[in-house]
KOLSE-674946 format. One record per residue (C-alpha): x, y, z; residue number from 0. Coordinates in nm, 2 decimals. Each point is the difference from the previous one (the first is absolute). Layout:
[[X; Y; Z]; NUM]
...
***
This chain:
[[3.74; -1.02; 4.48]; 0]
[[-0.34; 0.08; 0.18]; 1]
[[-0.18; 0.05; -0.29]; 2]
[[0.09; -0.35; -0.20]; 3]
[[-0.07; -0.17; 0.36]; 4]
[[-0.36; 0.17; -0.03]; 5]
[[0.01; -0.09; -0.36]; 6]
[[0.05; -0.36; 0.10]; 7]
[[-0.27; -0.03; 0.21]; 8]
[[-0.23; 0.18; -0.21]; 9]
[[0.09; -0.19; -0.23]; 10]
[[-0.07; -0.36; 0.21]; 11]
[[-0.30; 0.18; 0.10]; 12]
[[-0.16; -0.01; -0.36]; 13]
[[0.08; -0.35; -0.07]; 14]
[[-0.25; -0.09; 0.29]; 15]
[[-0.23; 0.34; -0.06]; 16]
[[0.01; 0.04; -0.37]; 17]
[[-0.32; 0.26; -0.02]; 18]
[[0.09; 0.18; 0.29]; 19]
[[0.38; -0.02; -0.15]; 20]
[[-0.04; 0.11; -0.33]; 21]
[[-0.21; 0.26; 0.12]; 22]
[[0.26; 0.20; 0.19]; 23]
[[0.21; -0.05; -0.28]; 24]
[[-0.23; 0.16; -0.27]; 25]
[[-0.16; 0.27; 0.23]; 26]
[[0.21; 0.06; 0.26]; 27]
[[0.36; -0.06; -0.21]; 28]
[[0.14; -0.27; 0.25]; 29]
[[0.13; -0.20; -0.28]; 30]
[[0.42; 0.07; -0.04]; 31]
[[0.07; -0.05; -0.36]; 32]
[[0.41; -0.13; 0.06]; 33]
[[-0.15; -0.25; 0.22]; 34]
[[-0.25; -0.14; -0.29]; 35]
[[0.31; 0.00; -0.29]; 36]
[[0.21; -0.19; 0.28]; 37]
[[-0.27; -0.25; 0.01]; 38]
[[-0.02; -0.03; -0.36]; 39]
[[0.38; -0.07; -0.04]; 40]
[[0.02; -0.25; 0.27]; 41]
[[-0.27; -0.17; -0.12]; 42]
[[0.23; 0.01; -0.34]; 43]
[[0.28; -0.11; 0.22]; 44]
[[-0.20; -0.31; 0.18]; 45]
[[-0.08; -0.12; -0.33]; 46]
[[0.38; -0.06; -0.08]; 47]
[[0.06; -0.14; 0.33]; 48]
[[-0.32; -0.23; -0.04]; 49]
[[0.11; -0.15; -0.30]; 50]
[[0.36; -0.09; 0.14]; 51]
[[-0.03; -0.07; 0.34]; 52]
[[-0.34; -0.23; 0.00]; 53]
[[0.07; -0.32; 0.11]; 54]
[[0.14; -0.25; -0.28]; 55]
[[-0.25; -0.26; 0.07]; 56]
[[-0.28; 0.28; -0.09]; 57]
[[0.22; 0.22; -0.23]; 58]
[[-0.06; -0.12; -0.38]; 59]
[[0.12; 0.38; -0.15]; 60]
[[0.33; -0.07; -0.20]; 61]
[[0.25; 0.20; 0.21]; 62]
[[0.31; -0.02; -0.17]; 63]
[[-0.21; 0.18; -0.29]; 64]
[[-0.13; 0.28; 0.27]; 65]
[[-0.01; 0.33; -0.14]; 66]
[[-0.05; 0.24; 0.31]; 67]
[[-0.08; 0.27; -0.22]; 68]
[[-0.26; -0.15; -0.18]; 69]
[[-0.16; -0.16; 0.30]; 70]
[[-0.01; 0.35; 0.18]; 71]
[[-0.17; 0.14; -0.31]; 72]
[[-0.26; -0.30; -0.01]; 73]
[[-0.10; 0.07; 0.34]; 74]
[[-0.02; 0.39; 0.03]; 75]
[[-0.15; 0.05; -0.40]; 76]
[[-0.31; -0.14; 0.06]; 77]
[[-0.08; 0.25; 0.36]; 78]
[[0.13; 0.29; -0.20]; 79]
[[-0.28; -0.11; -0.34]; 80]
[[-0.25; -0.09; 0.27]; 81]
[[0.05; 0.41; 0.18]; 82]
[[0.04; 0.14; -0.38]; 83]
[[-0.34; -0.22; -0.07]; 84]
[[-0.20; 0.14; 0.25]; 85]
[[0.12; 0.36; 0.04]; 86]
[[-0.13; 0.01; -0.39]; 87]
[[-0.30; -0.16; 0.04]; 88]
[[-0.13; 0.16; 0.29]; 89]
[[0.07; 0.35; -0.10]; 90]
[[-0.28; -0.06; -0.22]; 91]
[[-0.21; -0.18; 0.20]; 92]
[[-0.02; 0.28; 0.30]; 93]
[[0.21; -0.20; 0.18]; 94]
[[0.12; 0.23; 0.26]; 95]
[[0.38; -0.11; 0.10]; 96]
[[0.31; 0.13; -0.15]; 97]
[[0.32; -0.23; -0.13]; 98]
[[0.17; 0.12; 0.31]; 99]
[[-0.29; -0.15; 0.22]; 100]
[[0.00; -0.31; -0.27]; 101]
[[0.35; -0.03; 0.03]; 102]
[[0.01; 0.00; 0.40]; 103]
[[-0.31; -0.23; 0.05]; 104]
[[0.16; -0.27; -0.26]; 105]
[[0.34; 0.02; 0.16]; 106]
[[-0.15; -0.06; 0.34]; 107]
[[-0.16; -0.24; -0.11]; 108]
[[0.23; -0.21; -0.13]; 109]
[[0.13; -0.08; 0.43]; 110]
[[-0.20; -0.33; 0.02]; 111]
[[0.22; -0.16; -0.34]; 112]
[[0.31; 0.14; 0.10]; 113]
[[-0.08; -0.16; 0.37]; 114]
[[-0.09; -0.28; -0.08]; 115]
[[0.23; -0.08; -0.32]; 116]
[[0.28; 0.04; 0.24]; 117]
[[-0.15; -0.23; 0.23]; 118]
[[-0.07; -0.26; -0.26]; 119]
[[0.34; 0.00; -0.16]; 120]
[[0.16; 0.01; 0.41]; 121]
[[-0.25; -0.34; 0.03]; 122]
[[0.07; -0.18; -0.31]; 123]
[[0.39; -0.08; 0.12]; 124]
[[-0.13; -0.14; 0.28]; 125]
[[-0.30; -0.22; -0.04]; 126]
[[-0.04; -0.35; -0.23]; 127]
[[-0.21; 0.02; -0.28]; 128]
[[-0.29; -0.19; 0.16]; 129]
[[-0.05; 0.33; 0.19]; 130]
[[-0.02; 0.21; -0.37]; 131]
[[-0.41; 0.10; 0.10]; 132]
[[0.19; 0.22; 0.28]; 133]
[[0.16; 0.20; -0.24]; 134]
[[-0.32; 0.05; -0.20]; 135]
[[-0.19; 0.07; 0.23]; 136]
[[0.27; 0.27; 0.12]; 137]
[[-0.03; 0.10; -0.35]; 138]
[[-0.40; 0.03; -0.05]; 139]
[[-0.01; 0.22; 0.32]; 140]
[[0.24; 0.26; -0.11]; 141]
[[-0.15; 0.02; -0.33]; 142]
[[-0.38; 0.01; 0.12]; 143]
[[0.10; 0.26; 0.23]; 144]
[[0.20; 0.23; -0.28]; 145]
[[-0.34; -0.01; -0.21]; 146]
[[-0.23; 0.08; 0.31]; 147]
[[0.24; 0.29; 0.09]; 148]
[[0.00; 0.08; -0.40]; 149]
[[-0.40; 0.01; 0.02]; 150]
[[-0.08; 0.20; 0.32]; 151]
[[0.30; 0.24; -0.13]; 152]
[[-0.15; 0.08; -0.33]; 153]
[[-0.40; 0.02; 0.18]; 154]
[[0.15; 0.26; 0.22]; 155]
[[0.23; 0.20; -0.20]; 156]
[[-0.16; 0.04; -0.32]; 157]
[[-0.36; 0.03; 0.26]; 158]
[[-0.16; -0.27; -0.19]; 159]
[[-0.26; -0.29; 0.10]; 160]
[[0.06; -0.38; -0.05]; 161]
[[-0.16; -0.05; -0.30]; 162]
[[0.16; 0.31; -0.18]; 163]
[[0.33; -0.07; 0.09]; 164]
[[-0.06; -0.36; -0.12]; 165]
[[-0.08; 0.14; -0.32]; 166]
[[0.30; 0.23; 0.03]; 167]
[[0.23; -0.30; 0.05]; 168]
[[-0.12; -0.14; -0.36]; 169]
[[0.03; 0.32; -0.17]; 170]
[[0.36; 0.03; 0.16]; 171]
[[0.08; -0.38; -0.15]; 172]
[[-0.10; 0.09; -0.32]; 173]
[[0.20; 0.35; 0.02]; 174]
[[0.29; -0.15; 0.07]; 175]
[[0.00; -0.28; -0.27]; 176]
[[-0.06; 0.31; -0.22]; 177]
[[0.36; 0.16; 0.15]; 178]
[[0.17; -0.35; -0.08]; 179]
[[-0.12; 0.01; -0.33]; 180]
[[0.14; 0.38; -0.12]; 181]
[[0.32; -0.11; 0.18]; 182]
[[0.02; -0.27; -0.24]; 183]
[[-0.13; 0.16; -0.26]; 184]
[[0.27; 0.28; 0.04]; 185]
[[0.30; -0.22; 0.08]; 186]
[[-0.09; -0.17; -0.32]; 187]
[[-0.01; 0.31; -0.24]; 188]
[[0.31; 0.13; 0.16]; 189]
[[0.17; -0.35; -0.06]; 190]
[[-0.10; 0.00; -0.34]; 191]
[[0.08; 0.40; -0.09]; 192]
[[0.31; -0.07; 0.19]; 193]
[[0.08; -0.31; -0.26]; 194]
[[-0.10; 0.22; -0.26]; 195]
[[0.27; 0.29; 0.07]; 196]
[[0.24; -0.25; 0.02]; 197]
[[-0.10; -0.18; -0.31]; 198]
[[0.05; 0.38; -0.18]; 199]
[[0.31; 0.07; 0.16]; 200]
[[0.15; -0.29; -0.11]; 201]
[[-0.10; 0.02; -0.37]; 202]
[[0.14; 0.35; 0.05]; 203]
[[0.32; -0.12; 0.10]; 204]
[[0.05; -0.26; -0.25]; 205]
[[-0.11; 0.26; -0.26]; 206]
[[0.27; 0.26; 0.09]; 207]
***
């Protein structure tokens, strides 16, 4: 129990630090690896509870078609391609961090969105909608902060300047649009040799 309070606070302690933060995590291993995945899934989880429980005035997602599943998958595929990305890319860039240290800086910093999603969706059942630029503001701040936590994590764990890990950032776009496209590319062959075995074993079993 001591060691997830400390966890906690080191972890609060980066949001407002990130340098500093993501320094002791990489060099000095004060990053806790359950506490990142938990991260993750709740912010999974938020994104379920977002899309039922915003206020109906604000709320324009079909619920009775919700798929929880799906909408889990939506929001935790694109952190997992993004850590996948940039682990790739920066092995052969000299970038310095590990995907455990990529893993643990993303995670952490996804705090700000899952704080202040849950605050938005707690505010839209309560205000009218001539109050709407709260909630975007709300919104605007969490994700500003998630991308300045994003940058100062990468500078300092893969040891990089600005500009480099500006360039980094491109190289990891274009890497992952590369991974989408062999996932396609290999769902679609096995679709098709998967129609293909069927198609045979149905001539077969007509034939005999």
């Amino acid at each position: 129990m001591r060691t997830w309070k400390k966890d906690f606070k080191y972890l609060f302690y980066t949001l407002f630090h990130p340098f500093d933060g993501f320094f002791e995590i990489k060099f000095r291993g004060k990053g806790n690896m359950t506490l990142a995945t938990a991260l993750l899934v709740l912010y999974g989880l938020l994104s379920i509870f977002t899309t039922q429980y915003t206020g109906f005035i604000f709320n324009h997602f079909p619920v009775h078609s919700m798929r929880s599943i799906q909408l889990f998958m939506l929001a935790i595929v694109p952190i997992l391609l993004f850590i996948v990305s940039n682990w790739s890319t920066t092995s052969l860039m000299n970038g310095s961090g590990t995907i455990k240290d990529i893993w643990i800086m993303t995670c952490y910093s996804l705090v700000p969105l899952i704080l202040f999603d849950l605050m938005t969706t707690l505010l839209s059942n309560i205000i009218i909608l001539e109050e709407a630029p709260i909630l975007t503001a709300f919104r605007y701040i969490g994700v500003v902060w998630f991308c300045y936590l994003i940058f100062c994590g990468l500078c300092t764990i893969h040891e990089y300047t600005a500009g480099r890990n500006i360039l980094t950032l491109f190289v990891t776009l274009a890497a992952a649009i590369i991974i989408i496209f062999l996932v396609i590319l290999y769902f679609t062959l096995m679709d098709t040799v998967i129609s293909f075995v069927e198609t045979i074993s149905t001539e077969i079993s007509k034939r005999w």
